[in-house]
C-alpha positions as CSV (number, residue, x, y, z in Angstrom):
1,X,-15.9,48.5,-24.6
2,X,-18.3,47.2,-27.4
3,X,-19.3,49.4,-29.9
4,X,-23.4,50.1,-30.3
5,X,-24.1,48.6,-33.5
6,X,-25.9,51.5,-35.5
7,X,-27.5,51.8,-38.7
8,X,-26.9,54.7,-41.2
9,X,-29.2,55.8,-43.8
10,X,-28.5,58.3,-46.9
11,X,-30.6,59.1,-50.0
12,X,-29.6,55.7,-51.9
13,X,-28.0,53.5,-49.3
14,X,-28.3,51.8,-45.9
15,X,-25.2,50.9,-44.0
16,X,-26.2,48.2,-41.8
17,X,-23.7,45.6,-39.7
18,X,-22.8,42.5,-41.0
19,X,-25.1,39.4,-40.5
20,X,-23.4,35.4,-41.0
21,X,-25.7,35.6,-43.9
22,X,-23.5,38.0,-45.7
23,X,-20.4,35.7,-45.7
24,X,-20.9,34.8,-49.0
25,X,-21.2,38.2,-50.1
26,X,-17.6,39.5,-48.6
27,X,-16.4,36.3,-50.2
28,X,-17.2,37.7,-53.8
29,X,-16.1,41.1,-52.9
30,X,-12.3,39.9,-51.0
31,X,-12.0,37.5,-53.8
32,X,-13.0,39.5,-56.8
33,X,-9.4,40.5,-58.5
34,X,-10.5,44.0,-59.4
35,X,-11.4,44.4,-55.6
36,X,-8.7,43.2,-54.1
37,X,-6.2,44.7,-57.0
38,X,-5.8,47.8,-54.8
39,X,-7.2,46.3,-51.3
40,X,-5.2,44.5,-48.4
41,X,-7.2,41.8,-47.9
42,X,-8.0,38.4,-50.1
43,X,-9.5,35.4,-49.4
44,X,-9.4,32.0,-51.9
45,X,-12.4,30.5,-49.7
46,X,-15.6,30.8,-48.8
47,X,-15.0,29.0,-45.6
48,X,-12.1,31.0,-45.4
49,X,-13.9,34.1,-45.6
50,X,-15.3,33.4,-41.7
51,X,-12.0,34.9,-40.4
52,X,-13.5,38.4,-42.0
53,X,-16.3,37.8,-40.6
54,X,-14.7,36.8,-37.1
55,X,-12.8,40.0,-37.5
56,X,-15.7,42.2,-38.3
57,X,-17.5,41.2,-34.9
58,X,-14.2,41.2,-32.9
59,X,-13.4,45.1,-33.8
60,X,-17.1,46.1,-32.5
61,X,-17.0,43.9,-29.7
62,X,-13.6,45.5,-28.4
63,X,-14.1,48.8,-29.4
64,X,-11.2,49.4,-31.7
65,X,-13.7,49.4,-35.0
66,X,-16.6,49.3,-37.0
67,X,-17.7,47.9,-40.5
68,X,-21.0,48.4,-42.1
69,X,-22.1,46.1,-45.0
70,X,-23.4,48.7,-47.9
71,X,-26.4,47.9,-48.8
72,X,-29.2,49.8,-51.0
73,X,-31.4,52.1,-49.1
74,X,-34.9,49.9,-48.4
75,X,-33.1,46.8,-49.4
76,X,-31.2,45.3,-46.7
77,X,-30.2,42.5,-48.6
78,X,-29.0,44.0,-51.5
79,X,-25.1,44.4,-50.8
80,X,-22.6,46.2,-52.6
81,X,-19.5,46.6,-51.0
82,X,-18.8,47.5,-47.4
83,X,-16.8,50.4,-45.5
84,X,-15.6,51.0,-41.8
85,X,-13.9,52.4,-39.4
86,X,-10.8,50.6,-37.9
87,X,-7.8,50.9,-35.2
88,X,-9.5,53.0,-33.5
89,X,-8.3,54.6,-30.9
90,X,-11.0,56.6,-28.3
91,X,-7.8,58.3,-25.8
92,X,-7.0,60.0,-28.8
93,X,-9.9,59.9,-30.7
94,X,-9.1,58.5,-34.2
95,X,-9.4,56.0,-36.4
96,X,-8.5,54.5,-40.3
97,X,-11.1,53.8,-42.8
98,X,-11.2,51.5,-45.5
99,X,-13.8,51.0,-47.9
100,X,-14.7,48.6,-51.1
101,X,-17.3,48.0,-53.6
102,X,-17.9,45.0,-56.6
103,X,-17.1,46.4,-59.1
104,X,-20.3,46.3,-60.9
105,X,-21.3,49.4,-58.3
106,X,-18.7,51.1,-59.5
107,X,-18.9,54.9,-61.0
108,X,-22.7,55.8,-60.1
109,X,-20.6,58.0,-57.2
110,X,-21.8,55.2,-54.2
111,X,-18.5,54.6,-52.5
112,X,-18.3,58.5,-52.3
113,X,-22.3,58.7,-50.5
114,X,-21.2,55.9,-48.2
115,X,-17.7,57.1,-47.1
116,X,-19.0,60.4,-46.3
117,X,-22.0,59.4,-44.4
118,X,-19.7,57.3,-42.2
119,X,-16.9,60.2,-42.0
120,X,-19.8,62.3,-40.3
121,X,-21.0,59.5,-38.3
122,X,-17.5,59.3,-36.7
123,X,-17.0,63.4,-36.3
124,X,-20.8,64.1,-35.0
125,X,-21.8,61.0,-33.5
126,X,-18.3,59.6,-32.1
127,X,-16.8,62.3,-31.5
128,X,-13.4,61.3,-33.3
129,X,-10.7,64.1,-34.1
130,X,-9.3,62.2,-37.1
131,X,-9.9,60.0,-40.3
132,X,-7.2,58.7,-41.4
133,X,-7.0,56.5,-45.1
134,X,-4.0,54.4,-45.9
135,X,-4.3,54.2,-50.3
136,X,-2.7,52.0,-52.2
137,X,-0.3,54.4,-54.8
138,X,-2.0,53.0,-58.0
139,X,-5.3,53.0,-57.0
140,X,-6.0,57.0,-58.3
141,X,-10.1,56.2,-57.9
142,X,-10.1,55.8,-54.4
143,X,-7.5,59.0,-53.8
144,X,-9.7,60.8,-56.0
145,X,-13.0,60.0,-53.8
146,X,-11.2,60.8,-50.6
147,X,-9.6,64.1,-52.4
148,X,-13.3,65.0,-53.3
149,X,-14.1,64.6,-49.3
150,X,-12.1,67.0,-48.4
151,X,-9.0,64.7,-47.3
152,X,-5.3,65.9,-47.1
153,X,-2.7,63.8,-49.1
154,X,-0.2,63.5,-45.9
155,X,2.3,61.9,-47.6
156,X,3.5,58.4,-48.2
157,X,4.4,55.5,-46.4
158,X,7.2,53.7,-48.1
159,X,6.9,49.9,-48.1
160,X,4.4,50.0,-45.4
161,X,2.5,46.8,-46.7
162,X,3.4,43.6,-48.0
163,X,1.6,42.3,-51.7
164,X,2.6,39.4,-52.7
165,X,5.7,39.2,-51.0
166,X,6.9,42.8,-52.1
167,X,7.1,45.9,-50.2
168,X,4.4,48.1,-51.6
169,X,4.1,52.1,-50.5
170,X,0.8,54.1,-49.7
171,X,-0.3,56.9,-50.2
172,X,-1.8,58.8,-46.3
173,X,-4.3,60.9,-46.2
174,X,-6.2,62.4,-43.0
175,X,-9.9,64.2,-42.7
176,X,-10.0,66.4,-39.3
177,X,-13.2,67.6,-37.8
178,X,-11.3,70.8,-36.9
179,X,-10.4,71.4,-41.1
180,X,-12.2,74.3,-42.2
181,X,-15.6,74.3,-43.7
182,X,-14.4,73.9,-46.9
183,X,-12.2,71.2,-46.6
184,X,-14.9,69.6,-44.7
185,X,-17.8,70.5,-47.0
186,X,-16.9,67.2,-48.9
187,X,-18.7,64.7,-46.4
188,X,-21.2,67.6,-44.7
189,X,-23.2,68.2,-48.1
190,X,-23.8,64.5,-49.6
């Protein structure tokens, strides 16, 4: 079942889906070595960079996921990084977010506005259950942000990924609409 696509707005940002026009963009972003330092996914091409794209449109079109380009509010084509929602699963209504930004976007607290505007968007519009957030163990900005949201650290998952041929653990963390108010107060107040 194909997702709608939806927009959603916040104070400072617009997170819009992605256009063919934005291929270049991902490119610099899943090619960018302080990007992908932390992130699962690289690409050494432009023309390369389709199969993100191909993916992108696949996950809507079956249902199992969603990815906004981040863009700044008013300015549609004024990218700077991208989030989404992906695996997910509607029987048991849940799903795993990822998120990125160049690192140029980095620090004025935008990956924290976007990640919580789509966290709501999957509780009140969705009607998901749980957010779940694989993180990469050195990458203590992004467990941080989702800390700051009101995540749990679950635990970890010992070499759950490959990176660059080695076994590399994460770190799990989960967001459930049922967590109290405080736990959720992370992604209701920004």
């Amino acid at each position: 079942m194909q997702l709608p696509s939806v927009e959603i707005h916040t104070t400072r940002l617009l997170l819009r889906a992605f256009q063919p026009s934005d291929r270049a963009f991902v490119f610099e972003g899943l090619s960018d070595p302080e990007v992908i330092q932390h992130y699962g996914v690289s690409y050494a091409t432009l023309e390369s960079t389709g199969e993100q794209m191909r993916w992108y449109d696949k996950i809507q079109q079956t249902g199992t996921g969603q990815w906004w380009a981040i863009c700044r509010a008013g300015q549609p084509a004024q990218l700077v990084g991208a989030c989404g929602l992906n695996d997910l699963d509607a029987e048991h209504r849940r799903a795993e977010i990822g998120y990125w930004l160049l690192p140029r976007y980095w620090g004025h607290g935008l990956a924290t506005e976007a990640v919580s505007a789509m966290a709501r968007h999957a509780f009140q519009s969705m009607n998901l259950h749980r957010l779940g957030a694989d993180v990469d163990m050195g990458n203590h900005a992004s467990a941080a942000l989702l800390r700051r949201l009101g995540f749990t650290r679950e635990g970890i998952r010992r070499g759950y990924e490959m990176k660059n041929d080695q076994p590399i653990d994460l770190q799990l963390f989960s967001l459930l609409a049922t967590d109290t108010a405080d736990a959720l107060s992370g992604i209701l107040k920004t």
